[in-house]
Structures are given as structure tokens and as C-alpha cells.
Backbone of each chain as ProteinMPNN parsed JSONL, in Angstrom:
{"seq_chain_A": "XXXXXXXXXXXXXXXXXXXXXXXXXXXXXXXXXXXXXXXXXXXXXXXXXXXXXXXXXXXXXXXXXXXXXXXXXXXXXXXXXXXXXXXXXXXXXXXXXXXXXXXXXXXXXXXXXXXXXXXXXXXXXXXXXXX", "coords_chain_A": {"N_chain_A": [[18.474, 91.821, 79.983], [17.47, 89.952, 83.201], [15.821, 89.798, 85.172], [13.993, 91.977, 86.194], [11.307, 93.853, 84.569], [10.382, 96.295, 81.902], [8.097, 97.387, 82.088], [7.46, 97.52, 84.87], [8.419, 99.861, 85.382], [7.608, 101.991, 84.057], [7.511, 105.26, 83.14], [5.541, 107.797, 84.421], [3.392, 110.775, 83.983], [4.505, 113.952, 83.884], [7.726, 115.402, 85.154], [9.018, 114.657, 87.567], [7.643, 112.537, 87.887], [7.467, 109.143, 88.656], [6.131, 106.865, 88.669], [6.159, 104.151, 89.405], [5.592, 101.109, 89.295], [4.34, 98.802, 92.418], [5.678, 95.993, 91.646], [7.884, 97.094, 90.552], [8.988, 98.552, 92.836], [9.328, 97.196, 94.975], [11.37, 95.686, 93.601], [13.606, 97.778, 93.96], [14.026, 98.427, 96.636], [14.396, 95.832, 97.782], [17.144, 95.889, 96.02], [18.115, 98.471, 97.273], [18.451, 97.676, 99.889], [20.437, 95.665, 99.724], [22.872, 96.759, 100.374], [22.644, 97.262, 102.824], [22.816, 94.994, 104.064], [25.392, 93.758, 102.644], [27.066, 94.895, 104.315], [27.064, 93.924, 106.767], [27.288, 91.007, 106.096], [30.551, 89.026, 105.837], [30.635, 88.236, 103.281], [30.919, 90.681, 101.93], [31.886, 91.285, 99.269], [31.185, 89.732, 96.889], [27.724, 90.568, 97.51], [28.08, 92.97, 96.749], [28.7, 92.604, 94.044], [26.404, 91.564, 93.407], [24.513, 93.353, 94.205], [24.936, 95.795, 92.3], [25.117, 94.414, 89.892], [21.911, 93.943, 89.425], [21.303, 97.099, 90.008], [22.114, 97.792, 87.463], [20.607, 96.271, 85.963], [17.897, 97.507, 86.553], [18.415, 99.894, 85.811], [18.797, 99.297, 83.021], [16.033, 98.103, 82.73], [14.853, 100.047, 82.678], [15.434, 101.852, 80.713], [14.5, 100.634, 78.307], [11.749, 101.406, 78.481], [12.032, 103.817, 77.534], [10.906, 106.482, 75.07], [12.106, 107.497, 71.776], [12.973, 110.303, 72.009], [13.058, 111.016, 74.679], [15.395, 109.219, 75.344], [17.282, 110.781, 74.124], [17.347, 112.78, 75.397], [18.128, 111.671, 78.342], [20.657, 110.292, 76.893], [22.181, 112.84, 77.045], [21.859, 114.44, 79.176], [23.227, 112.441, 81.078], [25.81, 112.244, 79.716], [26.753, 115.211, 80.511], [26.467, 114.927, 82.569], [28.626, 113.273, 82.958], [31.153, 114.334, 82.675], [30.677, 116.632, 84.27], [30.973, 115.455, 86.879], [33.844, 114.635, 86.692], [35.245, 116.594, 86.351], [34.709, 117.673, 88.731], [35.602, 115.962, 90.366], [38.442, 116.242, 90.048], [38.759, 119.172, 89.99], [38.045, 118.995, 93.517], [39.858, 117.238, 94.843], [42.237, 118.476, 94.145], [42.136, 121.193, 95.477], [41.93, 119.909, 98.062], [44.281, 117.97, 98.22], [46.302, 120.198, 98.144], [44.957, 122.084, 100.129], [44.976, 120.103, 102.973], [47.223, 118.263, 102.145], [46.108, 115.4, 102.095], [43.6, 113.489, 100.37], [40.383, 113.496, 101.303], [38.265, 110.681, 101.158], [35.575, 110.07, 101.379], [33.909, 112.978, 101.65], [34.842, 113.665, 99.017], [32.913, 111.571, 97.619], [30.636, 112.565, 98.343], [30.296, 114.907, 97.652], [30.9, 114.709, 94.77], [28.773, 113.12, 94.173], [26.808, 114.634, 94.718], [27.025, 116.949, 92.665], [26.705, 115.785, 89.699], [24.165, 114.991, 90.37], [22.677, 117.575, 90.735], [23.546, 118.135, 88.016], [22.223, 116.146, 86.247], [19.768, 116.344, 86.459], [18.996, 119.56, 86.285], [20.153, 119.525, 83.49], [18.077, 117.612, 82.697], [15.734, 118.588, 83.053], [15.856, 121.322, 81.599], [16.613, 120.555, 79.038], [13.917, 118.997, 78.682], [11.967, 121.185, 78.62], [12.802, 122.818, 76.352], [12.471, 120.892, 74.443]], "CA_chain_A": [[18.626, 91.386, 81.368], [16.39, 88.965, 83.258], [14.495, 89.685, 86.399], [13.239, 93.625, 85.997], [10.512, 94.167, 83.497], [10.178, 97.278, 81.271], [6.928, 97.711, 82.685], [7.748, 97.979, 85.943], [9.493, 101.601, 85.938], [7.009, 102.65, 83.196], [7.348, 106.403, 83.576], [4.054, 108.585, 84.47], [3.028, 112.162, 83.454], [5.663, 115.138, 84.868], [9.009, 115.203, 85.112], [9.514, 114.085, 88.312], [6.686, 111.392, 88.286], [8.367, 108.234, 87.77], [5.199, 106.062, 88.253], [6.628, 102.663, 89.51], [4.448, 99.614, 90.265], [4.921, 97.982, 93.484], [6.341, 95.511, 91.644], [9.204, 98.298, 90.577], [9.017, 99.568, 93.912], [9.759, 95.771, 96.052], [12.898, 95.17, 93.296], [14.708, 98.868, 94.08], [13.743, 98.278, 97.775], [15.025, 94.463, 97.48], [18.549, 96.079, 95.578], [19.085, 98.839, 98.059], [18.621, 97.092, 101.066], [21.578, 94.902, 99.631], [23.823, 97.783, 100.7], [23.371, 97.24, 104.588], [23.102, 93.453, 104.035], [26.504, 93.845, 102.663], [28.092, 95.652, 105.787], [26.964, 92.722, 107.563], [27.836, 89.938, 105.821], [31.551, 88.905, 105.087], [30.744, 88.235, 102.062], [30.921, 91.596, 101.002], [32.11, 91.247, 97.598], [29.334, 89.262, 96.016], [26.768, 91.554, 97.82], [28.066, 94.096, 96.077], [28.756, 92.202, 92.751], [24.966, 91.476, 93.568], [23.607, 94.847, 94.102], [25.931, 96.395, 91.144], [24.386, 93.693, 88.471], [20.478, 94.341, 89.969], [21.678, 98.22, 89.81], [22.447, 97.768, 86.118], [19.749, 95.389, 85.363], [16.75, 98.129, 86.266], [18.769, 100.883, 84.674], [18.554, 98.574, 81.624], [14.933, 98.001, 81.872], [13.838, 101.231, 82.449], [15.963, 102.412, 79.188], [13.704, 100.363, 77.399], [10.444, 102.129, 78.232], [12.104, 105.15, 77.038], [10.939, 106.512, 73.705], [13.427, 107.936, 71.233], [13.097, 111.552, 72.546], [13.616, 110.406, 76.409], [16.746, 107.984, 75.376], [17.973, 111.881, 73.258], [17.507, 113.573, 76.978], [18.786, 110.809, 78.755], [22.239, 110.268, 76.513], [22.781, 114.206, 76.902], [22.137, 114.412, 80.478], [24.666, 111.514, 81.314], [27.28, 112.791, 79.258], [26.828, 116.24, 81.385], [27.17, 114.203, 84.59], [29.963, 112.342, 83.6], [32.338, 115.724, 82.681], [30.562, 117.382, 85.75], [31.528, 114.901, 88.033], [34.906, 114.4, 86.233], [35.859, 118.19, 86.948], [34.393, 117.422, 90.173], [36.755, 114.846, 90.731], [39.848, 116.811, 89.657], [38.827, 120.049, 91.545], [37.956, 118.78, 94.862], [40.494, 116.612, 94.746], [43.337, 119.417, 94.128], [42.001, 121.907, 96.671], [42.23, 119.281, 99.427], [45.63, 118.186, 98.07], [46.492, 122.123, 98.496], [44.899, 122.322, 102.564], [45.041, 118.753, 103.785], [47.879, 116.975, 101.562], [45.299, 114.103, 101.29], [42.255, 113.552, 99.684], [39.09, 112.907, 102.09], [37.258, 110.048, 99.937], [34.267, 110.195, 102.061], [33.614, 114.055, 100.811], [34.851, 113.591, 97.466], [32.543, 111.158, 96.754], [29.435, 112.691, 98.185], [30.443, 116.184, 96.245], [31.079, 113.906, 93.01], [27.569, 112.114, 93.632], [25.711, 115.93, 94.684], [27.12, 117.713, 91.301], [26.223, 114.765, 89.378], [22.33, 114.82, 90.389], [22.339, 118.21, 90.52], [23.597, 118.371, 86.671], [21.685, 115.428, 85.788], [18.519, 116.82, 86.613], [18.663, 120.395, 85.558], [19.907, 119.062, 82.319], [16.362, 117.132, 81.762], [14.654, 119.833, 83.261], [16.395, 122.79, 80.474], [16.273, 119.734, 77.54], [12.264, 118.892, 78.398], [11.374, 122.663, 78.474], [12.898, 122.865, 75.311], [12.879, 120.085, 73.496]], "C_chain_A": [[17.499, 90.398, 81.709], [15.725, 89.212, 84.173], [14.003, 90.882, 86.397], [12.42, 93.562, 85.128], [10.424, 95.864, 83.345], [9.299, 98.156, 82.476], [6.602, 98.233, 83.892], [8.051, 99.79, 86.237], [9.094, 102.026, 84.739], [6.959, 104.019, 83.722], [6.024, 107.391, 83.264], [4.323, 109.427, 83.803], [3.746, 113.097, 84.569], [6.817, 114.6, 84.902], [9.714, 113.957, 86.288], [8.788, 112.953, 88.945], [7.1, 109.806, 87.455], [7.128, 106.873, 87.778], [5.524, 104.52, 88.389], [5.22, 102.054, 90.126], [4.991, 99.387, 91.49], [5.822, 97.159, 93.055], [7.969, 96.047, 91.88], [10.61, 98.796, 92.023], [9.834, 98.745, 95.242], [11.59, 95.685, 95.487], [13.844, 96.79, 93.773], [14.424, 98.577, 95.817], [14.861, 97.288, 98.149], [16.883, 95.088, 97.018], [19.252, 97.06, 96.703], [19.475, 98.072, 99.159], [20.089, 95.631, 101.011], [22.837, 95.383, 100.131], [24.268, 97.073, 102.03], [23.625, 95.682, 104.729], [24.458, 93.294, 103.93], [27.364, 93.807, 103.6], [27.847, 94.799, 106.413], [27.805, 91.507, 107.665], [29.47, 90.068, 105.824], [32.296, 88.835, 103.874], [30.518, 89.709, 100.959], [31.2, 92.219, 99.372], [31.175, 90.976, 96.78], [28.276, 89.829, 96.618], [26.617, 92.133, 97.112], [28.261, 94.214, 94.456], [26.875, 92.402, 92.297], [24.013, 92.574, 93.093], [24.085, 95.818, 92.901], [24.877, 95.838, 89.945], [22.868, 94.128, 88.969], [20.181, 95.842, 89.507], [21.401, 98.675, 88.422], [21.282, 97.391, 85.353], [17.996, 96.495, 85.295], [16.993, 99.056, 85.753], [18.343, 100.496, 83.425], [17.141, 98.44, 81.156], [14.329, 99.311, 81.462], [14.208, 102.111, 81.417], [14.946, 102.175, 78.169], [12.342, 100.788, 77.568], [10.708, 103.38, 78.136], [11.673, 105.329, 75.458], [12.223, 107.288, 73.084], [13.73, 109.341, 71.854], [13.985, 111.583, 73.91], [15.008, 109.605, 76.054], [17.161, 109.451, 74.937], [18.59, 112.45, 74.949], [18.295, 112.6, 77.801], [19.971, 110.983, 78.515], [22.613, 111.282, 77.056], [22.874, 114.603, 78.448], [23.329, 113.86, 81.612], [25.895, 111.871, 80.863], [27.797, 114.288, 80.403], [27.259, 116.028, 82.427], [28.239, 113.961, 84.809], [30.808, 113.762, 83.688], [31.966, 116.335, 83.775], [31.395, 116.688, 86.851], [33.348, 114.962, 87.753], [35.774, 115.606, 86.558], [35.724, 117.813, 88.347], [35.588, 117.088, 91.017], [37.865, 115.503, 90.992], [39.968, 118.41, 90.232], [38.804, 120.143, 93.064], [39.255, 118.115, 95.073], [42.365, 117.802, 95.023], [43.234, 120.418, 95.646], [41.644, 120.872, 97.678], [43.444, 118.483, 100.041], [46.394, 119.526, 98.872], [46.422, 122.208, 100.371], [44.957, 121.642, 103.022], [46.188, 118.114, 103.618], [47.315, 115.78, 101.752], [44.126, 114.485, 101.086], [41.089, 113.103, 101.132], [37.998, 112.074, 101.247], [36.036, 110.069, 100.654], [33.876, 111.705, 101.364], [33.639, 114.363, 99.391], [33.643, 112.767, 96.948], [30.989, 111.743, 96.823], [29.347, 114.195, 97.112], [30.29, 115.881, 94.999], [29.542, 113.486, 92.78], [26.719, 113.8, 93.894], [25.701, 116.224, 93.657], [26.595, 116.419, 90.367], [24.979, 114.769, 88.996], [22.187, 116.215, 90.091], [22.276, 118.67, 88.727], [22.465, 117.563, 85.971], [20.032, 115.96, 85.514], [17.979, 118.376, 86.381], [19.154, 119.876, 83.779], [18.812, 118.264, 81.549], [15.674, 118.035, 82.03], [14.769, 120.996, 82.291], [16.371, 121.58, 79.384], [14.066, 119.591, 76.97], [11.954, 120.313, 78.06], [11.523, 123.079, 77.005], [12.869, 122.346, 73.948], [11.729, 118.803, 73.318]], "O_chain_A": [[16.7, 90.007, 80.858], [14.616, 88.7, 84.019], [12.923, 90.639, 86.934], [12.99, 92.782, 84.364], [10.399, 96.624, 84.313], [9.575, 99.036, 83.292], [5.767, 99.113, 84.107], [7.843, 100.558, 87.177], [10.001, 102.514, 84.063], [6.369, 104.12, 84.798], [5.598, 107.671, 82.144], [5.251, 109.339, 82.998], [3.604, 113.015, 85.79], [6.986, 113.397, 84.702], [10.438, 112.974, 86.132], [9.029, 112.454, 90.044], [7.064, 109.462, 86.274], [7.241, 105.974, 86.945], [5.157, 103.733, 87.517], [4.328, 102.343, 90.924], [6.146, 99.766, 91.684], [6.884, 97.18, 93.678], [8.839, 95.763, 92.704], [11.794, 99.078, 92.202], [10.568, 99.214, 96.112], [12.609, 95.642, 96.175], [15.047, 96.551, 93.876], [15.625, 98.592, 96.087], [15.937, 97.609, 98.653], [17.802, 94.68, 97.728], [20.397, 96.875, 97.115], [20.653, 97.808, 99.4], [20.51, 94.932, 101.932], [23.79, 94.627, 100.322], [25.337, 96.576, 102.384], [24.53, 95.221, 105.425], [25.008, 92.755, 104.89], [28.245, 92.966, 103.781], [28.873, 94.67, 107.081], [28.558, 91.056, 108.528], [29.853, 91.238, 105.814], [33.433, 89.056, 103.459], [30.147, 89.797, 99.789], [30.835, 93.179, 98.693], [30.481, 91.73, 96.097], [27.363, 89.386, 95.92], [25.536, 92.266, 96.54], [28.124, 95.207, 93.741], [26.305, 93.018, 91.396], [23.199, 92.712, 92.179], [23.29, 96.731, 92.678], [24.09, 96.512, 89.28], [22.857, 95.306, 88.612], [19.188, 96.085, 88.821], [20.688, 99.637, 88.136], [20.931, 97.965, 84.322], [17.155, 96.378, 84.403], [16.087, 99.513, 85.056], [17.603, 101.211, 82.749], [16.768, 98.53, 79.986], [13.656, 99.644, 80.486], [13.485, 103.07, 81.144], [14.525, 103.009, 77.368], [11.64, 100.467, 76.61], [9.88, 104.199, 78.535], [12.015, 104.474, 74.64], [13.186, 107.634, 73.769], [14.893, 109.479, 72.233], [15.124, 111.996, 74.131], [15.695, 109.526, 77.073], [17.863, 109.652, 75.927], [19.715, 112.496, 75.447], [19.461, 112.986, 77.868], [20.676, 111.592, 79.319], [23.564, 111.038, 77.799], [23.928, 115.057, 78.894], [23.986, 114.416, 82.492], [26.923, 111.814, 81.537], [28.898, 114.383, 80.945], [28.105, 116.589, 83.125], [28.919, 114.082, 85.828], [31.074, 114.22, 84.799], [32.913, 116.701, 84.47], [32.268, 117.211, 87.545], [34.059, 115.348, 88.681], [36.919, 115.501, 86.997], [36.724, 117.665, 89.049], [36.238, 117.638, 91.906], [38.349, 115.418, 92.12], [40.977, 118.844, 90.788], [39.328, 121.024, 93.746], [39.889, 118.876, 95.803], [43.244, 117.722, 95.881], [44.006, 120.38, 96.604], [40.658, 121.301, 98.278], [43.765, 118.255, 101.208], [46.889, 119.598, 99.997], [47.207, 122.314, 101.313], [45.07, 122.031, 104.185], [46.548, 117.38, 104.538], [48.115, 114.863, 101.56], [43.602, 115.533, 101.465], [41.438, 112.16, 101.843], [37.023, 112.622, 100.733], [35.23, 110.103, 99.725], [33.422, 111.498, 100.239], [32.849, 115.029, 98.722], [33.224, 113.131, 95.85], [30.188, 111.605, 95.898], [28.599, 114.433, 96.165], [29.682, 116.568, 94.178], [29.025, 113.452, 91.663], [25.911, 114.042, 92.997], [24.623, 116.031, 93.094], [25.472, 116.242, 90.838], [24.549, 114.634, 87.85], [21.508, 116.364, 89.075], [21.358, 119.303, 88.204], [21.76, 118.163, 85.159], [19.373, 115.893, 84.476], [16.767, 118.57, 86.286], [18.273, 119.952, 82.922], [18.619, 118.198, 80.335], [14.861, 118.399, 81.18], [13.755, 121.679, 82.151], [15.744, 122.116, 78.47], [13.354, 119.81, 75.989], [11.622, 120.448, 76.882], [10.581, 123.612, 76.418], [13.076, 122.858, 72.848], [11.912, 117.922, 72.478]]}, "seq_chain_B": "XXXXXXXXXXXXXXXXXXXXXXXXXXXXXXXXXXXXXXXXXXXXXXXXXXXXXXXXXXXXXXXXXXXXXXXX", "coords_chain_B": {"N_chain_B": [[10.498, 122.695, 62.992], [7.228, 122.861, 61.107], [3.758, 121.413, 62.682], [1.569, 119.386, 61.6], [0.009, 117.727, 62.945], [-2.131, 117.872, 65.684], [-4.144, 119.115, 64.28], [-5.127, 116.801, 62.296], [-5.555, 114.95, 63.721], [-7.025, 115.776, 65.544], [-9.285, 115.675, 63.736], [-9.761, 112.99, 63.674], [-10.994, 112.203, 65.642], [-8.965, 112.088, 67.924], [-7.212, 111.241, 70.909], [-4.048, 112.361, 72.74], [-2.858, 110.965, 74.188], [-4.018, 108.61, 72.73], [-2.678, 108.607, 70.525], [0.019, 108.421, 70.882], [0.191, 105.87, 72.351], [0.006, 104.513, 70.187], [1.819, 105.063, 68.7], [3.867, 104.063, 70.075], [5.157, 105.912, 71.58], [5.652, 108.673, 74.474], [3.394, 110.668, 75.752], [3.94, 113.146, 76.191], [6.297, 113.41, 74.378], [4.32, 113.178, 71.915], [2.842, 115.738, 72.63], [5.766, 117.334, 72.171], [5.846, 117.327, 69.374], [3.933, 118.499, 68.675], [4.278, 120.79, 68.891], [6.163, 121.62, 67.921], [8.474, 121.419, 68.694], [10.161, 119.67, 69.123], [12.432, 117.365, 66.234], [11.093, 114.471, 65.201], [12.716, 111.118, 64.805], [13.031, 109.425, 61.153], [11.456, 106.79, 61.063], [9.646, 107.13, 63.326], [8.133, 109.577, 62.165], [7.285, 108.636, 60.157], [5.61, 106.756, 61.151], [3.5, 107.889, 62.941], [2.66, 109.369, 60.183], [1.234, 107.242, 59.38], [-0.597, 106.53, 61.081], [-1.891, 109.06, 61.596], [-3.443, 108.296, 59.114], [-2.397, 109.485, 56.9], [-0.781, 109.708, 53.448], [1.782, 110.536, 53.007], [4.549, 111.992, 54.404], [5.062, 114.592, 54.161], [2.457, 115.184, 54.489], [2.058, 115.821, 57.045], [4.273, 116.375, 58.347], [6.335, 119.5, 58.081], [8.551, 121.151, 56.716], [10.526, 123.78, 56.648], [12.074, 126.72, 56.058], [14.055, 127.232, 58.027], [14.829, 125.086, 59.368], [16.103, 124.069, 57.087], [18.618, 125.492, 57.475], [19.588, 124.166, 59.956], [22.056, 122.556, 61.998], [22.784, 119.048, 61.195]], "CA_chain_B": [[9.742, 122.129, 61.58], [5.528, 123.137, 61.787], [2.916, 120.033, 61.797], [-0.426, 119.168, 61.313], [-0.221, 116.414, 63.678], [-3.045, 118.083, 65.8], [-5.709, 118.695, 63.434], [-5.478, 115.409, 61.473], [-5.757, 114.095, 64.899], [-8.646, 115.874, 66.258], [-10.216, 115.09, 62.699], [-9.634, 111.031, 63.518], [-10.908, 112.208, 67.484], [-8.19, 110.66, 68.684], [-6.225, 111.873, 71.721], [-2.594, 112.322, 72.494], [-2.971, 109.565, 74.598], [-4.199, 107.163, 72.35], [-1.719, 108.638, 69.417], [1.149, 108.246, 71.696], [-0.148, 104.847, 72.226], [-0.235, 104.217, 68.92], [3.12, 105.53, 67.732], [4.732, 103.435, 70.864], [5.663, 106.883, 72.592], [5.166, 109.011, 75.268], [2.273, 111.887, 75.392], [5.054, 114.442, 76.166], [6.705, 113.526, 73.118], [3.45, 113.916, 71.453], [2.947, 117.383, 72.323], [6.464, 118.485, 71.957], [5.805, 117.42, 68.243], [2.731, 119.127, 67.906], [4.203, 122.128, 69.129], [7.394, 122.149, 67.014], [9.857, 121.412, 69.692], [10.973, 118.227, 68.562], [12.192, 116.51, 65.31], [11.045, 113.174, 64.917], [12.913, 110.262, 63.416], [12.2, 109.152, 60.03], [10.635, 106.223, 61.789], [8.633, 107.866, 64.25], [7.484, 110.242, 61.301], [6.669, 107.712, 59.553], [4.243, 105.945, 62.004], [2.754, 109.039, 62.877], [1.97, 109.66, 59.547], [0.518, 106.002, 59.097], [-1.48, 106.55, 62.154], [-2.76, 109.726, 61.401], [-4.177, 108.138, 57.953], [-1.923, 110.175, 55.584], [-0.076, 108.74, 52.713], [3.05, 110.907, 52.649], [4.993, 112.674, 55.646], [4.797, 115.827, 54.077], [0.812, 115.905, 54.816], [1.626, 116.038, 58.283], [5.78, 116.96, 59.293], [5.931, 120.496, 56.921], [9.93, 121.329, 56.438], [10.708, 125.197, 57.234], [13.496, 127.397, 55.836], [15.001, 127.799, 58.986], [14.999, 123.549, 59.192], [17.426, 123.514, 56.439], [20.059, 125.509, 58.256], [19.757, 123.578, 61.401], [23.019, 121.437, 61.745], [21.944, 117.668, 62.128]], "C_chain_B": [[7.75, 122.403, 62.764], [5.106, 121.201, 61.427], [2.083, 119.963, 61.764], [-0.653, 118.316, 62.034], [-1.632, 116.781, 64.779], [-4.347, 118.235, 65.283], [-5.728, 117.587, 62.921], [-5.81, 114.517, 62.657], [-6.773, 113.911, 65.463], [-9.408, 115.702, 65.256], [-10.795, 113.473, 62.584], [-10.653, 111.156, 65.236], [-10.297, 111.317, 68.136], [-7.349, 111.024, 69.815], [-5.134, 111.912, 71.679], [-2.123, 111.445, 72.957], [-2.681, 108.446, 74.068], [-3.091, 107.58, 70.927], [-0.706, 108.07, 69.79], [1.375, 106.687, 71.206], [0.342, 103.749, 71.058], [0.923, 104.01, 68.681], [4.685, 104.688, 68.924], [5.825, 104.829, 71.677], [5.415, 107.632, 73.49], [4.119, 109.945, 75.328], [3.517, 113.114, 75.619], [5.894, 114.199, 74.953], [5.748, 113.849, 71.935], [3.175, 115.33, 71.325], [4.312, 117.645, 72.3], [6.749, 118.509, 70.447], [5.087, 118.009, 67.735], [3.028, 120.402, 68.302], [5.576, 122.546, 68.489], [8.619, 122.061, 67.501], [10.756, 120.408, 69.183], [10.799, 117.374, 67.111], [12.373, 115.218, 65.401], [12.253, 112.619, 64.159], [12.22, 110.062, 62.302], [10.722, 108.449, 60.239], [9.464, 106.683, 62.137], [7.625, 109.032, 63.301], [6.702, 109.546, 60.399], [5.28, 106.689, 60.135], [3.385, 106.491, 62.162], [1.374, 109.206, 61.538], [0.719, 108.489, 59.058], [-0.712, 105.93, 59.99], [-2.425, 107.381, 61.806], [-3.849, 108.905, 60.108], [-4.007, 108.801, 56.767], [-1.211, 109.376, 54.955], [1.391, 109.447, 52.5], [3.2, 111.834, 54.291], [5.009, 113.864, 55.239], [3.273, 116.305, 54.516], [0.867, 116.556, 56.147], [2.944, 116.782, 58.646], [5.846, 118.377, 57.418], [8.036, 121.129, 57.622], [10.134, 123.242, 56.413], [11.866, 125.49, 56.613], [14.869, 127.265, 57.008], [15.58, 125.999, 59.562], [16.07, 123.609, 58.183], [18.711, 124.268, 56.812], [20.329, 125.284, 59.572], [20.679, 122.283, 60.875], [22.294, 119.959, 62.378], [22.804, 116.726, 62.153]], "O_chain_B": [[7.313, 122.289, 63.909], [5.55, 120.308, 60.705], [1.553, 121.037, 62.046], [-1.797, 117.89, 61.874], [-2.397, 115.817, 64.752], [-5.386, 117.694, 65.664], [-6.843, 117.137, 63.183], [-6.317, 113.408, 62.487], [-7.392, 112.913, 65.834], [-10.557, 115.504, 65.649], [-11.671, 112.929, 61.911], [-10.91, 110.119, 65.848], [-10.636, 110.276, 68.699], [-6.249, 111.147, 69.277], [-4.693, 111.53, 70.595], [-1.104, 110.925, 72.503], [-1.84, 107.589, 74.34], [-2.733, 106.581, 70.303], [-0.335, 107.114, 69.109], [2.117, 106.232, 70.335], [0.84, 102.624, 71.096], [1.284, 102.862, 68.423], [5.9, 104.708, 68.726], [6.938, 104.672, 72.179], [4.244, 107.294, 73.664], [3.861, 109.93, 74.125], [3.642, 113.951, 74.725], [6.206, 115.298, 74.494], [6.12, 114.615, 71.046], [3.227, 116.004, 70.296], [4.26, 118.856, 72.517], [7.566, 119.31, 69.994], [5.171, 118.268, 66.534], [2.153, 121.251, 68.133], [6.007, 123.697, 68.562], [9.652, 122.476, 66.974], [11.953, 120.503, 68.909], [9.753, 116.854, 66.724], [13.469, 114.705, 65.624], [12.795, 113.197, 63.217], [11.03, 110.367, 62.217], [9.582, 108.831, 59.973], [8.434, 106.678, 61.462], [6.495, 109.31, 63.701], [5.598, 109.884, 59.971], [4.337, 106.142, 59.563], [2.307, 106.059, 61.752], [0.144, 109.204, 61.579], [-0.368, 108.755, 58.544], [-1.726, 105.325, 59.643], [-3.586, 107.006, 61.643], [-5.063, 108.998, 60.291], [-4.812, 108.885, 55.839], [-0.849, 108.338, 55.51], [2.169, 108.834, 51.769], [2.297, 112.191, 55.048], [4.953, 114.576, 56.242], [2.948, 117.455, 54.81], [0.141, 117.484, 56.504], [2.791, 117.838, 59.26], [5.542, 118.172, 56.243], [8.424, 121.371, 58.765], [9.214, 123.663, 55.711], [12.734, 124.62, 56.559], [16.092, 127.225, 56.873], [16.677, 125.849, 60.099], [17.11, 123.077, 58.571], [19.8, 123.776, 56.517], [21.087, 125.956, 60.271], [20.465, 121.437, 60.006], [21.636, 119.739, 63.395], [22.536, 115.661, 62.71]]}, "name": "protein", "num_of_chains": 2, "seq": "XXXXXXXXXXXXXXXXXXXXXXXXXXXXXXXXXXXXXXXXXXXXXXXXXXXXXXXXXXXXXXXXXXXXXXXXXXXXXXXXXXXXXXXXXXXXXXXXXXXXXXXXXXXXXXXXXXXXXXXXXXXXXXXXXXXXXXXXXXXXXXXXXXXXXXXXXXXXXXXXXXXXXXXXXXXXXXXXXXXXXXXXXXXXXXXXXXXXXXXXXXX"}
């Protein structure tokens, strides 16, 4: 990618110490704040093309200041998320079929994005402890 | 798998820090090698051992019974 550096989103000491520079700290600032910019503009599409590629682009760097261990925890965590959420998806989804006959995408997606973090993050927390 | 990666270390006085450093990884990957939690790549075994100042990976990564019936 091109505008994030590694370096930036070098991760500290502890789990949950992620140790960003300012620099780090201006570009995730700079990407969310593309969100409400969005809702503004008209141009909502390329906002969000915008904030999507930016999104991607510090995921990407901060992969690369993972060592091989952290990229092991990482892969295994993500995979957890995705099938969590993926059930997620396909249970909430049914039981609101079932009492509503429609889906509420506003709830689905924050349920899909809660289970998600919540998996994501006991899965590094039960991999580090052990691994 | 056991290792020696601590004493050959504190024999060089070198921290986990500056091993880490060294080996281009994190200090928590450091200790979860020196405590048996985690098998290295070849690689990463290999640097290690270059770092420490040994000439073979057996001086330092030591292979266990119970290592050869771990599926890999």
C-alpha cells in the first residue's frame, strides 16, 4: 500500500496496548471521520470507496509489523470471526424472519459486528495465554 | 519442544528485548519460546540460533517425545 507506514501501528507491550504514534493515531482519526463526511456529501460513494481503501491500507500495514507468531493468532482469530459472524448472520436473521417476517438490518448488523469483536478478541486472548 | 534460549542468552547478557530485536520479533514471542509455548519456524530457529552464537539448532530448540506426536 502507500500512505500508512508499518511503523506507525507498531504494537506495544500487553495485549490490549496497541502503541500507535500520533502519526497512526491522525491517519485512523483522518479515515474515520470519512464516515460522517460521507453522510454529508453526495458524493457518498467515493467517500466510502475512500474510507474502505484507507480501511484496508492500515490493516495492511499493521500486518506487516506482525511477527510470525502474531500473523498465527491473527489468521486463527479471523477465521473464528468470520464463522461467528456467519452463524450470526443466519441465526438472527431466521429468528426475526420467525417474529417480524423481515429482517431489521440495523440490528443484524450491530449483533454481526458485537459477536465478531467479542470472538475476535477472546480468541487472541485464549491463543496468547497459550501459545 | 524445551530450549536453552534463556541461558545462552543471559550468557551473551543480552535481553529479550534486544534478542527480539535481533531476531526481527516481538518480546512476547520471545518469552513464549523460552517457555515452551511456541514452535518457531525453521527460519526464526534458525536466526535465533545465529544470534544466540550457536552453530546448530539443536544447541538451543531440544525436540521432545511428545513433539513427535504433535500433528503439524
Amino acid at each position: 500500500m502507500v500512505i500508512a507506514r508499518p511503523e506507525w501501528f507498531k504494537k506495544g507491550k500487553g495485549t490490549f496496548n496497541f502503541g500507535m504514534t500520533w502519526q497512526g493515531a491522525v491517519y485512523l482519526l483522518a479515515t474515520l471521520s470519512l464516515i460522517f463526511i460521507g453522510m454529508m456529501l453526495i458524493t457518498t460513494l467515493t467517500i466510502g470507496g475512500l474510507f474502505l481503501f484507507l480501511i484496508i491500507d492500515a490493516q495492511y500495514a499493521s500486518l506487516k509489523t506482525m511477527d510470525e507468531r502474531e500473523h498465527l493468532h491473527y489468521s486463527i482469530a479471523m477465521r473464528n470471526m468470520a464463522w461467528g459472524m456467519i452463524v450470526t448472520i443466519v441465526m438472527v436473521s431466521l429468528v426475526m424472519l420467525n417474529f417480524n417476517d423481515e429482517v431489521n438490518l440495523g440490528v443484524l448488523i450491530v449483533a454481526v459486528g458485537l459477536v465478531g469483536f467479542i470472538i475476535n478478541v477472546t480468541t487472541r486472548y485464549k491463543l496468547e495465554k497459550s501459545n | 519442544m524445551k530450549t536453552k534460549i534463556k541461558e545462552h542468552r543471559k550468557e551473551l547478557k543480552m535481553t529479550q528485548e534486544e534478542l527480539a530485536e535481533a531476531v526481527n520479533v516481538t518480546r512476547q514471542t520471545i518469552i513464549a519460546l523460552e517457555q515452551g509455548r511456541y514452535n518457531p519456524s525453521l527460519i526464526l530457529a534458525y536466526k535465533v540460533t545465529k544470534t544466540l552464537k550457536k552453530d546448530h539448532i539443536e544447541d538451543i530448540f531440544l525436540l521432545e517425545n511428545e513433539d513427535l506426536n504433535t500433528k503439524t
